[in-house]
C-alpha positions in Angstrom: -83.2 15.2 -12.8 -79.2 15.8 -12.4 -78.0 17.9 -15.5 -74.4 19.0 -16.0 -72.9 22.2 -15.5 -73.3 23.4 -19.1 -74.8 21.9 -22.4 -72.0 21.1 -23.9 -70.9 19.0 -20.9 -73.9 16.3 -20.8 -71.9 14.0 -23.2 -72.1 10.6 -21.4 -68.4 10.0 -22.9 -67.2 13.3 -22.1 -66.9 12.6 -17.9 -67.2 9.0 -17.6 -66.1 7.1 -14.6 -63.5 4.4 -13.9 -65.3 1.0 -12.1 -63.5 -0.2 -10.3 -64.4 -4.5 -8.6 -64.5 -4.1 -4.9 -61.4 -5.3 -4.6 -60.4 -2.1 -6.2 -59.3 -3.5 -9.5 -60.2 -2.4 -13.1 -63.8 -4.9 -14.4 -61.6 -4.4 -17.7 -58.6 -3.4 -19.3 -59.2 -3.7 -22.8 -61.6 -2.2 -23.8 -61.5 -0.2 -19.8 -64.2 -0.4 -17.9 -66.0 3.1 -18.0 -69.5 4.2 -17.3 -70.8 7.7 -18.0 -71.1 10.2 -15.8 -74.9 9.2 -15.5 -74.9 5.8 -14.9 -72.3 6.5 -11.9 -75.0 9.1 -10.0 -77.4 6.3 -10.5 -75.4 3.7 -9.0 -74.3 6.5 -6.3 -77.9 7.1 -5.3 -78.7 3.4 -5.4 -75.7 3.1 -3.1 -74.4 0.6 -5.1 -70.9 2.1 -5.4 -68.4 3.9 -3.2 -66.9 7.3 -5.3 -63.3 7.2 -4.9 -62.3 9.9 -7.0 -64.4 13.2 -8.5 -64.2 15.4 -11.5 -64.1 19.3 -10.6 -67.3 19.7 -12.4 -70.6 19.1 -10.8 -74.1 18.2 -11.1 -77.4 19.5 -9.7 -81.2 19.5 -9.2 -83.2 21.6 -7.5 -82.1 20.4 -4.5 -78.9 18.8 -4.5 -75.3 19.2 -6.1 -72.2 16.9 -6.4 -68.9 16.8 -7.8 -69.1 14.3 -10.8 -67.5 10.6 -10.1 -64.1 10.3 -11.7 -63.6 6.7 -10.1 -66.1 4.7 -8.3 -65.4 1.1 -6.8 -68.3 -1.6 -6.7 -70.0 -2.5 -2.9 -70.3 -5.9 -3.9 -67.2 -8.2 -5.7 -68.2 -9.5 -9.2 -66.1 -12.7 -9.5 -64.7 -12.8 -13.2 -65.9 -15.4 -15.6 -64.3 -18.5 -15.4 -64.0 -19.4 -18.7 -63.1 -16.5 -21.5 -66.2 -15.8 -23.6 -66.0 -16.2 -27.1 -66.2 -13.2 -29.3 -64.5 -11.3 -32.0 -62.8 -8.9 -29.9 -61.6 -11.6 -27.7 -60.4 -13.7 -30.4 -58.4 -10.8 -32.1 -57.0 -9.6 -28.3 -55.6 -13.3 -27.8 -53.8 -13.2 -31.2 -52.4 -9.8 -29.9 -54.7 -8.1 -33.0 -52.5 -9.5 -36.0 -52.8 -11.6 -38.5 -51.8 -14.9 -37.6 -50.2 -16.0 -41.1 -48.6 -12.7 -42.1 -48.6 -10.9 -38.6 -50.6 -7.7 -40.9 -52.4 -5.4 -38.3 -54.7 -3.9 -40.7 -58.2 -5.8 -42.2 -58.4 -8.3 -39.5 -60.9 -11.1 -40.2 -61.2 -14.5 -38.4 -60.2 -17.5 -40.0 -61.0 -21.5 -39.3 -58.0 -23.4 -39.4 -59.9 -26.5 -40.6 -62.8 -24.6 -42.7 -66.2 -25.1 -41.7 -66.5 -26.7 -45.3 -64.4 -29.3 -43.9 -66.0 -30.0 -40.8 -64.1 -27.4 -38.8 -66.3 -25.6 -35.6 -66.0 -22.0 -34.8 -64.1 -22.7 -31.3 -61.1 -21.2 -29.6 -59.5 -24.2 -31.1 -60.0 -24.0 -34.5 -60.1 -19.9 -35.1 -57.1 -17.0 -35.4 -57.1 -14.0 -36.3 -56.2 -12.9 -40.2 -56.0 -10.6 -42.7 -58.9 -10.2 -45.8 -55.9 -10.9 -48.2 -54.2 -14.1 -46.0 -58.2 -15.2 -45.5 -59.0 -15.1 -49.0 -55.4 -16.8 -50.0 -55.9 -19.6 -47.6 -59.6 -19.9 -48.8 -61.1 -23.4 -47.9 -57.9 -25.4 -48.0 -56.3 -26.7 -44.8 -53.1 -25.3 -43.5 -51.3 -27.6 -45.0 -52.6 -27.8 -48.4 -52.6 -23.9 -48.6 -48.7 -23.9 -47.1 -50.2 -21.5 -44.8 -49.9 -22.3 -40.9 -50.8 -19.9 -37.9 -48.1 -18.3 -35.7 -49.5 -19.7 -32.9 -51.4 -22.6 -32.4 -54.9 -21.7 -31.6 -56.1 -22.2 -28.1 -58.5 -20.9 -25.1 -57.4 -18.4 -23.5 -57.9 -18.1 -20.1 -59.7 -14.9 -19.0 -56.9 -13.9 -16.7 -54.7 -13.8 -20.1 -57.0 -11.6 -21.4 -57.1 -9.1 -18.9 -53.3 -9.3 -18.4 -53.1 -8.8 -22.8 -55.7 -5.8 -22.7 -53.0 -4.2 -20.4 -50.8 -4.0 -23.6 -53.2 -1.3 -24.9 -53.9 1.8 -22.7 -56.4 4.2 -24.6 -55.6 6.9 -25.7 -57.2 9.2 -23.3 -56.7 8.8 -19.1 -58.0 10.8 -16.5 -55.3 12.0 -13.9 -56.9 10.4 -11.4 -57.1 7.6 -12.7 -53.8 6.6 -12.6 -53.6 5.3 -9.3 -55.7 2.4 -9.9 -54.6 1.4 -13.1 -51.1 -0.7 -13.8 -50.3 -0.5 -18.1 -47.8 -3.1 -18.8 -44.9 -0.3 -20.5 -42.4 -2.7 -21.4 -44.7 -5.1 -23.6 -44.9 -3.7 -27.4 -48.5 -4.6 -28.7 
C-alpha cells in the first residue's frame, strides 16, 4: 500500500489532483474537478490517466516511489452531459447564487414561482433561487399576487452556461501548477 511521506500528509484534500478531460480541459469549474492524491495513483496504476504535472512530495511501498500527481488528464474523453442536471447547486450557480427577488447572497433557498400548492412542478422553469426572508414573504402566492417577480425569468440552462458561470468563482486555494490549465474569467464580478 502507497502511504505519504509523513502522517500528517495522508489527508486526501491536502494533495489532491486537478482532472483534467482528454482534451485537456477542467471535468468542472465550479465546484473544480479534484481527486485526492489516492484516487489519482489508482487511476495511474490502472493506466487510466496520463500525469501531467507532480507535487514535490512522494509516495512509496516497499518497492516503488513516485512523485504525487498535481494534474492528471483522462486517456479516454467523457463527453459532457447534454442537458444540465437538475440540482440545488446548479439551480443557485444559474441564478449567479443570489436571491432572485432581493438579489441577497446570504440564506439562499429555492423558491417555485407558481407554488407547488398551485400546481407548480419543481423544473428549471418554475424554480430561482431566494432568500429564507423573500421565500417566506412571497409564501404560496403567485408573483403577481405577492408583487414579487424574479430578476430573471427562470430557464434551463444549458450545461455549457454552467461551466462557463462556475468560471466566475475560482476557490480559494490553487496549486501553481495548476494554472496552466485553468482559464478564471477576471473581469466578471460574481
Amino acid at each position: 500500500m502507497l502511504q505519504a511521506q509523513q502522517a500528517n500528509e495522508t489527508d486526501p484534500l491536502r494533495y489532491p489532483a486537478l482532472v483534467l478531460n482528454a482534451d485537456y480541459q477542467p471535468l468542472s469549474y465550479f465546484p473544480l474537478s479534484l481527486w485526492s492524491w489516492q484516487q489519482a495513483i489508482k487511476a495511474v496504476f490502472l493506466q487510466r490517466v496520463q500525469v501531467l504535472s507532480t507535487y514535490d512530495r512522494m509516495v512509496h511501498s516497499p518497492s516503488l516511489e513516485m512523485p504525487l500527481p498535481s494534474v492528471i488528464a483522462l486517456k479516454e474523453y467523457i463527453a459532457p452531459p447534454k442537458r444540465a442536471a437538475f440540482t440545488r447547486f446548479n439551480l443557485f450557480l444559474r441564478d449567479d447564487f443570489s436571491c432572485q427577488y432581493c438579489g441577497a447572497t446570504q440564506e439562499l433557498t429555492f423558491d417555485h414561482v407558481i407554488p407547488r400548492s398551485r400546481g407548480g412542478r419543481t423544473t428549471w422553469d418554475n424554480v430561482v433561487a431566494a432568500c429564507s426572508a423573500c421565500n417566506l414573504k412571497k409564501a404560496n402566492r403567485l408573483p403577481r399576487e405577492a408583487h414579487m417577480f424574479p430578476r430573471q425569468a427562470p430557464r434551463e440552462p444549458s450545461p455549457y452556461e454552467l461551466r462557463d458561470k462556475g468560471r466566475r468563482f475560482p476557490p480559494n486555494y490553487l496549486h501553481e501548477s495548476w494554472l496552466d490549465f485553468l482559464y478564471w474569467d477576471t473581469e466578471l464580478e460574481p
